[in-house]
Kinemage of the C-alpha trace (Angstrom):
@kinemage 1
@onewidth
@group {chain A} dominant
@subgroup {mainchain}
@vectorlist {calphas} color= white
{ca unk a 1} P 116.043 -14.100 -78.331
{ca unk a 2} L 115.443 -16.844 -80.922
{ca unk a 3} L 118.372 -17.768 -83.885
{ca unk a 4} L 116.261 -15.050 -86.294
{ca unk a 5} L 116.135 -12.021 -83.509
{ca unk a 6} L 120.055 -12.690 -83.441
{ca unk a 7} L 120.578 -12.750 -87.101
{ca unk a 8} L 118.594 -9.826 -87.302
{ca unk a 9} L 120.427 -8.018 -85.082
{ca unk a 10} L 123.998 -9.095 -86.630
{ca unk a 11} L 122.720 -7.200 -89.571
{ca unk a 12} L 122.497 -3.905 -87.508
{ca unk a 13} L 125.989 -4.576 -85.705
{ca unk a 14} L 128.009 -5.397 -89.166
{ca unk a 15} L 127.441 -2.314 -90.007
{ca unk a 16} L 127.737 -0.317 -86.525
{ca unk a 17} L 131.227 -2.577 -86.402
{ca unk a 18} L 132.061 -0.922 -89.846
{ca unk a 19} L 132.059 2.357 -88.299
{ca unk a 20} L 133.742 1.492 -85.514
{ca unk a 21} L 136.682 -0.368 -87.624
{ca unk a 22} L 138.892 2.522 -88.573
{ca unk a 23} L 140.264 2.213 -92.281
{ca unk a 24} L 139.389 1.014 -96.019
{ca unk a 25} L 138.793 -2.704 -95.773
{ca unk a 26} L 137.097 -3.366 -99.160
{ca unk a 27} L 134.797 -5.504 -98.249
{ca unk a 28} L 131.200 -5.114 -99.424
{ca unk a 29} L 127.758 -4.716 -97.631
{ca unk a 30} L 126.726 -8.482 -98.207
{ca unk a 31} L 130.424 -9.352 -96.114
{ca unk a 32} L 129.616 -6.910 -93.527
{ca unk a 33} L 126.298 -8.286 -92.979
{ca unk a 34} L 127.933 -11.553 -92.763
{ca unk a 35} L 130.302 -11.024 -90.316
{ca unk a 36} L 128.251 -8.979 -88.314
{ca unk a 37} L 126.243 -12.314 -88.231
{ca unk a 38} L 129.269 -14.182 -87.575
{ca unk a 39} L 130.485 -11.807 -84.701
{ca unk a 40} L 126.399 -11.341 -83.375
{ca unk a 41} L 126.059 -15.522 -83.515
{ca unk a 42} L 129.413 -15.994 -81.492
{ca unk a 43} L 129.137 -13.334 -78.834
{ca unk a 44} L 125.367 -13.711 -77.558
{ca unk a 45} L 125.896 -17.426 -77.554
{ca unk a 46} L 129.709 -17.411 -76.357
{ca unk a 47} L 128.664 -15.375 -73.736
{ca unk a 48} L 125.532 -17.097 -72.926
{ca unk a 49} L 127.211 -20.302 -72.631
{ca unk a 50} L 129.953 -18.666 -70.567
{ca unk a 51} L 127.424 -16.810 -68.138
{ca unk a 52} L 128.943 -13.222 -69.202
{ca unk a 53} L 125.420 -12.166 -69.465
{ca unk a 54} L 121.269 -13.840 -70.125
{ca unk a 55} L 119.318 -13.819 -72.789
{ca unk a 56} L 117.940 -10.526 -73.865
{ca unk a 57} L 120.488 -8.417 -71.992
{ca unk a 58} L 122.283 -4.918 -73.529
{ca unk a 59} L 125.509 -6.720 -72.801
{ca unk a 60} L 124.766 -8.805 -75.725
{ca unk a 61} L 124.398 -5.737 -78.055
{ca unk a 62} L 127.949 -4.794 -77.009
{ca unk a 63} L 129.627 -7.708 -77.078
{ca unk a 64} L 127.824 -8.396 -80.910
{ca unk a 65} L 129.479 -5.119 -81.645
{ca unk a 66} L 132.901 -6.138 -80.303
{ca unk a 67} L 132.680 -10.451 -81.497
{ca unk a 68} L 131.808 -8.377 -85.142
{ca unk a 69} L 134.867 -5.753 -84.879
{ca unk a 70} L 137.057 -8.651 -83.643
{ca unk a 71} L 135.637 -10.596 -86.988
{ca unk a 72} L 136.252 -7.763 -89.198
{ca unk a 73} L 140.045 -6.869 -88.044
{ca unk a 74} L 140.871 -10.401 -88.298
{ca unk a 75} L 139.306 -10.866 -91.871
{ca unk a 76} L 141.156 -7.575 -93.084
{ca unk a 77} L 144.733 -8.590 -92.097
{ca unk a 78} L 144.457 -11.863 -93.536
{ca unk a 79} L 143.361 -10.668 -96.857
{ca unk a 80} L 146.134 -8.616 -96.882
């Protein structure tokens, strides 16, 4: 999957990871989008480069979802 197939995809998970992320966070869709970029970018490559899983792989869906939750509970308690 090229750089826009993951982008794309980071869309989709910022908002599955807003589900998942229990709690008002205030942040709007454009920042959710972003850091389900941000989370989607870091786990398929991070995991890629580690050997967690290939290219194309569900396990990169997942771990999207969980780099963007990880992303999104870190960005909440610092603006606090």
């Amino acid at each position: 999957m090229g750089i826009i197939g993951t982008i794309l995809i980071g869309l989709i998970v910022g908002f599955v990871a807003r589900l998942l992320h229990p709690g008002k966070d205030g942040l709007g869709v454009i920042m959710t989008s972003l850091l389900g970029i941000a989370g989607s970018l870091v786990a398929t490559y991070g995991g890629q480069a580690l050997g967690i899983y290939h290219a194309g792989e569900g396990a990169g869906f997942l771990g999207a979802v969980i780099g963007a939750v990880v992303i999104l509970f870190v960005v909440t308690r610092l603006k606090k």
